[in-house]
N, C-alpha and C positions, 0 to 999 in steps of 0.2 A: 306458554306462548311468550316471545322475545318483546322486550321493550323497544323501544326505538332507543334507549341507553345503553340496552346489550347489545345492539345491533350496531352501535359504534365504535365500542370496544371490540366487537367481531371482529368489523372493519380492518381497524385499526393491525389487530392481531393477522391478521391475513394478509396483511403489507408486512410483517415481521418487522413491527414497531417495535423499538426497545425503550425510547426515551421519550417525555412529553414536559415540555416546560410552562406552566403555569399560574396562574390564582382561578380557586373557584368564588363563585357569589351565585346568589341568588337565582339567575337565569339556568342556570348551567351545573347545580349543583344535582339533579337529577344523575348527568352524565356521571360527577366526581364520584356518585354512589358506587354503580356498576364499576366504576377505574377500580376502584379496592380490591374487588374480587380480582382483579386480569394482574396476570405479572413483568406489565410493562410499568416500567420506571415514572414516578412523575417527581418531578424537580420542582420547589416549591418557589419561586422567586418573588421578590419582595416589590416588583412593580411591573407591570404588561407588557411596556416600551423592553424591558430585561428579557422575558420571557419572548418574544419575539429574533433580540439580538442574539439570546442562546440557542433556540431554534437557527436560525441564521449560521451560526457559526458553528454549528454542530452539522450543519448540513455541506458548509465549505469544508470543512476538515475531512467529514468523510464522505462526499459524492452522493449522500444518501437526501433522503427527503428529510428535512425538519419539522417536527410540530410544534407547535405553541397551543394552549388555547385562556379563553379569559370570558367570563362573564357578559351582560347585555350591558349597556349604556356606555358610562364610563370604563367598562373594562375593556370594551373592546375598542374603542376610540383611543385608549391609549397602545394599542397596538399597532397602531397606524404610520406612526415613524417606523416603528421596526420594519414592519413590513414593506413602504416605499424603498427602505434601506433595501432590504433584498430584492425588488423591482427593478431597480435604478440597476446591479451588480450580478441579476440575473443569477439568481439564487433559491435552490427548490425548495421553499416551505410551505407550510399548510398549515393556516390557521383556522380551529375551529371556536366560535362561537355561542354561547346562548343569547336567547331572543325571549322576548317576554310571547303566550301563548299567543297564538292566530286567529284565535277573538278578538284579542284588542290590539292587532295592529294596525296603527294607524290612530291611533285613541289619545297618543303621547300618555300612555298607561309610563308607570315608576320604572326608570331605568330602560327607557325606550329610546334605541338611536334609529336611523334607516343606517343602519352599515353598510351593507348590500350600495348603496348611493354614495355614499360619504369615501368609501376606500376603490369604487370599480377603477379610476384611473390607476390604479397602482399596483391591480392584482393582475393575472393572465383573466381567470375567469372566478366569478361570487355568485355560488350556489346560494340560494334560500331555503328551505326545505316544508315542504307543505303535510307532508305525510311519510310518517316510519319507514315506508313500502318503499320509499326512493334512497332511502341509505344506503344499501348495500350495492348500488348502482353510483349513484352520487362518490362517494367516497372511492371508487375504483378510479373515477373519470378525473375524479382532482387528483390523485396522485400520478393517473398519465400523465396531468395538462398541467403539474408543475413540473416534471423531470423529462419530459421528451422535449426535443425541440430544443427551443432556446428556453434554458430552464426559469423558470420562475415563481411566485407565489401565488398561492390562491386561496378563497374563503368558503369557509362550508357554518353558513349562518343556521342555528338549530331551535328552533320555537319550545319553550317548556312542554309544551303540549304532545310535541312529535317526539318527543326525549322519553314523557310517559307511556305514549300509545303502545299498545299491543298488538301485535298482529300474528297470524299462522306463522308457521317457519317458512323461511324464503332463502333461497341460495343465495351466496354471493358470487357475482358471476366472474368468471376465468378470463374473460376474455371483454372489453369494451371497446365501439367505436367510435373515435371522437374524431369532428373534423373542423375544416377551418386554422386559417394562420398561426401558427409557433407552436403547432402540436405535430410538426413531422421534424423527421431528420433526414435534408434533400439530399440527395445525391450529386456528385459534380458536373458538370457536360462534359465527357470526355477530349471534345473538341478544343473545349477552352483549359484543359488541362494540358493537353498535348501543345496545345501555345503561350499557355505559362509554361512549362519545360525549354521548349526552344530561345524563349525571351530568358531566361535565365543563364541556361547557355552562353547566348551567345554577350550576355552584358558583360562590360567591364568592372562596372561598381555595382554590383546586386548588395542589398542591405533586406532582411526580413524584420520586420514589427510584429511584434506576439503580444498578442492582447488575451484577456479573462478567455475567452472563446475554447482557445486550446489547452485550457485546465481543467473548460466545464468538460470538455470532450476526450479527459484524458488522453491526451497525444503527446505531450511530451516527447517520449522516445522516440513518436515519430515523426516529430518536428528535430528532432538532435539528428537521426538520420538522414534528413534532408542538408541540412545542415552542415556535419562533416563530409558526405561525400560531395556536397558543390564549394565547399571551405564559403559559404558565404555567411557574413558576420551578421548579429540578432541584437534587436533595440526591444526595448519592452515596453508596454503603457505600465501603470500604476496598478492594475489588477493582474497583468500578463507576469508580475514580478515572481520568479521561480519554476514558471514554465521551461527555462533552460538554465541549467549549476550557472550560479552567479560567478563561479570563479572557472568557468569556462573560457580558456585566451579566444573566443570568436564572439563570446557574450559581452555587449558594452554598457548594459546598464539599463534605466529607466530614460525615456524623453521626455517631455512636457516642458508644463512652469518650473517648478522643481527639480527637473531632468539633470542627467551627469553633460555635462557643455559636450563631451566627446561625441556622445549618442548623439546629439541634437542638432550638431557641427555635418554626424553623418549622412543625418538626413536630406541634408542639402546640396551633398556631395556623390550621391548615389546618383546612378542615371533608371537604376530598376528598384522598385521597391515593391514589394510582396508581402502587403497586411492579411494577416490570420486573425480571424477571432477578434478585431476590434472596433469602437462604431466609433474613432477619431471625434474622440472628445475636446472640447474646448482645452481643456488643460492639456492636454497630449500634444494637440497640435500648433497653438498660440494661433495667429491670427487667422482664419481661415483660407482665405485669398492667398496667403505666400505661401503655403503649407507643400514643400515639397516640387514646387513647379518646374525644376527642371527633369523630372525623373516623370517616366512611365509608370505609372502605378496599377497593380491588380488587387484586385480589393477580393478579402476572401470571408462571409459571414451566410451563421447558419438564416440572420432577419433577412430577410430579402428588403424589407424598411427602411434598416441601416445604410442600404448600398446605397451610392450617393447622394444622402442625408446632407451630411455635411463638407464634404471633398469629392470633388468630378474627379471621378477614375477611367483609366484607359479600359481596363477589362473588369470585368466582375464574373463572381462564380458567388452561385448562393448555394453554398453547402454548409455541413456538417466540416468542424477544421480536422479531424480524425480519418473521415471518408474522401480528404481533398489530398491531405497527406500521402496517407497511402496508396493514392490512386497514382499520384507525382510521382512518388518514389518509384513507382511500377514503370511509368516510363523512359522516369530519367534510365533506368537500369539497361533499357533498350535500345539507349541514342547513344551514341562514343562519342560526339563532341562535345570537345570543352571549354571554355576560353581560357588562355591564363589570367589567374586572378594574383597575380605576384606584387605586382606595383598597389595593387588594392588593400591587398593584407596589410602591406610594410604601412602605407599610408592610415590605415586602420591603428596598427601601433603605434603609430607616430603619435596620433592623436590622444592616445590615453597617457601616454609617457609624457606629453606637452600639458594636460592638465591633471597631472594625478595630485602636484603639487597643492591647487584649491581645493581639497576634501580636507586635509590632515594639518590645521595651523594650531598651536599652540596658546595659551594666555596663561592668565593669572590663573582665571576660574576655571571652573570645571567644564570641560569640552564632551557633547554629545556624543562625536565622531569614537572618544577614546572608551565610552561608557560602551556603546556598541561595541568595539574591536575585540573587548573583554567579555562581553557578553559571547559574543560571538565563537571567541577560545574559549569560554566554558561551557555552552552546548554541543549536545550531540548534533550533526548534521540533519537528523529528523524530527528536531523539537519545533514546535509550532508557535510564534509568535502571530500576537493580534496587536493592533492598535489603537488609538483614541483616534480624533482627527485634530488638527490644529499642526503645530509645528512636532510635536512628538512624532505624528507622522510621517511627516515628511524628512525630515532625520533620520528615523528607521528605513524608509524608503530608500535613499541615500546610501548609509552607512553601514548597514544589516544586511551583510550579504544572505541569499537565499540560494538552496541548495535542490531542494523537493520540491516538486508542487505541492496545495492543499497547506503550505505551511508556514505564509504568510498571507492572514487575515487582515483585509483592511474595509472599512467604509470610499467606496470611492464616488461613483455618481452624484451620490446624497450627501458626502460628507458631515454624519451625522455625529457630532460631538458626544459621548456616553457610550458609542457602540464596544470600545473593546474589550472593558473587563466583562458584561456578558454575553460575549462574543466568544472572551477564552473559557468561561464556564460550561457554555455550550462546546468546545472544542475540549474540555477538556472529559467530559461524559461520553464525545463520540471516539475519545483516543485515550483510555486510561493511564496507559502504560507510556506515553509519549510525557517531555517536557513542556509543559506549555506556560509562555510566560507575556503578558500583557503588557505593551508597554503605550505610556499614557502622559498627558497630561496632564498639572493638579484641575483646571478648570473644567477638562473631558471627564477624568473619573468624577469629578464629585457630582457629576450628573445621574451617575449610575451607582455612584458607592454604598447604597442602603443594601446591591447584592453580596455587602461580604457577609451577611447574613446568610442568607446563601450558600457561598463558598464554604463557610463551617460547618453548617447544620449538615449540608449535603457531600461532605468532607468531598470535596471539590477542590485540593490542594493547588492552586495556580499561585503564580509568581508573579507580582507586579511591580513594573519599575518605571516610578513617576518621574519623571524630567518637568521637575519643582521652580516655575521663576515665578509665583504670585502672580499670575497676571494672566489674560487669555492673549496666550503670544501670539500666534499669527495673525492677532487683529494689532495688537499695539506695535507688531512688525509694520504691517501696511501704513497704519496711521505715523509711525516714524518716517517712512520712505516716500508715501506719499499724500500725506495730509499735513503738512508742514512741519511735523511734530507734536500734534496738538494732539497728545493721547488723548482719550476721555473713555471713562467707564471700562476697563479694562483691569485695573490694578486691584483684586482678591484680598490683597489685607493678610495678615498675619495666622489667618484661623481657616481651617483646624488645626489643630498638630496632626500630623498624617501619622505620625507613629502612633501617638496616643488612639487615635481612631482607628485604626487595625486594633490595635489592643484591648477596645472598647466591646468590639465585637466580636472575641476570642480569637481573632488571625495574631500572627506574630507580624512586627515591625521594627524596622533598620532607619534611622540616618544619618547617612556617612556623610564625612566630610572631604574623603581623598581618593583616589582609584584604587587604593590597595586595601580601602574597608569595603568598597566597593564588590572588589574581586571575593572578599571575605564574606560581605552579607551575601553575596548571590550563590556563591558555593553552599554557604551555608541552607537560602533560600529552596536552591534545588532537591536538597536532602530533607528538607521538612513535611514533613505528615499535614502540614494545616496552610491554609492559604497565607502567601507573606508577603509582604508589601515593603517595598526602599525606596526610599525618599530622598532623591536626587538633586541636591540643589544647584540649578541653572542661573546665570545670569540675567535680570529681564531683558537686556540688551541685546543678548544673542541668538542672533538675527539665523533663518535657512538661508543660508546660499550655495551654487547658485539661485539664480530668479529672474524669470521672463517678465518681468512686468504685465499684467492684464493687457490686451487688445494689441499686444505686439507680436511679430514675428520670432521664432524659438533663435535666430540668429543674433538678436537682439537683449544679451544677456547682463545682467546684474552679478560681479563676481565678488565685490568688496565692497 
């Protein structure tokens, strides 16, 4: 007779799990028994918050569902950033749990949280499990209800007790019905697709916004096909980044606070705007009230939630961005008219040739802008970069053109400092054969750097390249720009040696001092068998820009 241990591992193996990122303890070591015997991977990581982010980013990179799992108390509470992380970004993982037994819950027995309470805002849905006999049911429904729909995370909490229990053999079933909000993928109303078509038509300045939405939905190609055959030019939010070749002459970049001026300029200059896939985030859109007001806007999202959440739109369509696409394309194919879009183009170029100049300035020290350019000419076009969050990000954002979807990994909602280097460890187990290279900053990795343990043990070779100013920059940004200058608490001090600390834990490390050792460590970096780390040093002064100031309109920009 099956345990409820084997009965997970079934599970598990029945979804054609290959990877599991974790620590076992106490609660849950039941389950770690039965793992031995199964031939899916388990990825040892050196803290829960990691094991969630590599889950996370194992699941971005390859569209598949992510596991994590961690022990009762504290293991599983420190899973909880990770997991809001993928909540926030709409990201399919599955975290599983142990629980101390079902006799003494409620007892605050040793290593007892209410997880199930503590995490529900931030999962889709949090299984508890009462009895073995509900696994092979349970674990079908969470991997619907985090990848259908609007995908996201869920928890499957597992009691010592139901880990032990034995029961008869019991199928696991082929088929489950779940129902209730974000576990479908709607369809469009044909109606209101056939008058997005005509409204595009017939507009003079049509501008598209591609948000995370049409990456979750693989559409891509048929967002590019929308796309070239209306010649109508594409803005991206911060997670939409690579949904269309960055160096596509109709692609203008990112919007928001951090946005390229041109994108953000267009926004306001457009009379039709056609958002995919995005729920106009504060950062995307800066102040809400001016956000676009001269334009007609059609808002297109699989949450029905999202739709006028936070920007009143003219039309809305609550779909799937994959089944809106191709239903579009279906009609535009049947309509002959077209507006010319001639004066909108040239005006489109205008705009990028009038600011390309602010990306690319020059100094003494070493420039972000030039580190990406290089990075950039030394990747293949489908290597994966992830990010920290702080100013590295946003510089990558910026500067790091994107080519693929799935291939730029970032924290964006939650903006969780530590998420990239186990973010490219997960990324780099769901894409072996891919380059996958992390870029960070020192104060974002060293939140997470106990995983180069990790990276070696589990020859997890990724690349990491720290944009090094001592300090946590985009706070000592703000506090220069707008807190009189009165830094405080922000300046990191001298230690560690980043090299030495790769080295410490059998990675190799670089740090250069020019762009041509640069170009040397990261060459070199890419061809290494073991995880390697370059130590980038930045100015503390040097500042992202552009920059919208908080609570102001994206017109309203910071260039110098």
């Amino acid at each position: 007779m099956p345990s409820g241990a084997q009965l997970i591992v079934q599970s598990l193996e029945k979804q054609n799990v290959e990877v599991i990122f974790g620590i076992p303890g106490g609660a849950i070591m039941i389950f770690y028994d039965r793992l031995r015997d199964s031939k899916i991977r388990h990825i040892l990581m050196r803290h829960e918050q990691g094991a969630a982010h590599a889950a996370d980013g194992y699941a971005r990179a390859s569209g598949r569902v992510g596991i994590c799992s961690a022990t009762s108390g504290p293991g599983a509470t420190n899973l909880v950033t990770g997991i809001a992380t993928a909540y926030m970004d709409s990201s399919p993982v599955i975290a599983i749990t142990g629980q101390v037994p079902t006799s003494v819950i409620g007892s605050d027995a040793f290593q007892e949280v209410d997880i199930v309470g503590i995490i529900s805002p931030v999962v889709k849905y949090a299984f508890q499990l009462k009895s073995a006999r509900e696994i092979p049911i349970v674990f079908k429904k969470a991997f619907f209800i985090a990848s259908s729909g609007r995908p996201g995370p869920v928890l499957i909490d597992v009691p010592k007790d139901v880990q032990q229990e034995t029961i008869d053999e019991i199928e696991i079933p082929r088929e489950v019905i779940v129902s209730g909000r974000g576990v479908i993928s709607p369809d469009p109303d044909p109606i209101m697709v056939k008058k997005t078509a005509e409204i595009l038509l017939n507009a003079e300045r049509p501008l598209i916004i591609c948000g995370g939405g049409v990456i979750q939905a693989n559409a891509s190609q048929d967002l590019l096909n929308i796309v070239e055959s209306l010649q109508i030019p594409v803005v991206t939010t911060l997670m939409g980044k690579g949904a269309i070749p960055e160096n596509h002459p109709l692609c203008m970049g990112m919007i928001g606070m951090h946005g390229k001026v041109e994108a953000n300029k267009a926004i306001f200059e457009a009379d039709v705007i056609l958002a995919i896939g995005t729920r106009f985030s504060d950062r995307s859109t800066g102040l809400f009230s001016e956000f676009a007001k001269q334009a007609k806007v059609i808002h297109v999202d699989i949450d029905e939630s999202e739709i006028d959440k936070n920007i009143e739109v003219d039309i809305t369509i609550n779909s799937d961005a994959k089944k809106f696409l191709r239903m579009l394309y279906s009609v535009l194919s049947s309509l002959s008219y077209k507006k010319d879009k001639t004066e909108w183009l040239k005006r489109i170029a205008e705009l990028k040739s009038q600011y390309a100049h602010v990306y690319e300035r020059d100094g003494v020290f070493l420039k972000p802008w030039r580190i990406f350019k290089i990075m950039r000419e030394e990747l293949p076009p489908d290597s994966i970069v992830t990010t920290g969050v702080g100013q590295n990000q946003m510089w990558a954002a910026l500067h790091f053109p994107v080519y693929e979807p799935r291939t730029f990994i970032t924290s964006g909602g939650l903006g969780t400092m530590g998420f990239g280097f186990p973010a490219a460890l997960g990324a780099k187990a769901a894409k072996p054969d891919k380059h996958v290279v992390c870029v960070d900053g020192d104060g974002s990795f060293l939140m997470t750097s106990q995983n180069l343990a990790t990276a070696v043990t589990e020859n997890l070779p990724v690349v990491v390249v720290i944009l090094d100013n001592r300090s946590l920059g985009m706070v000592r940004q703000w506090q220069l720009m707008f807190f009189n200058k009165r830094c405080t608490e922000v300046d990191l001090g001298s230690v560690p040696d980043i090299e030495k600390l790769a080295k410490a834990f059998g990675a190799e490390g670089f740090s250069i001092g020019d762009y041509e050792e640069f170009r040397s460590a990261f060459r070199n970096a890419l061809r290494n068998e073991v995880c390697t780390i370059i130590d980038v040093p930045i100015h503390p002064d040097e500042k992202v820009l552009p920059m919208v100031p908080p609570g102001k309109p994206l017109t309203e920009v910071i260039l110098e």
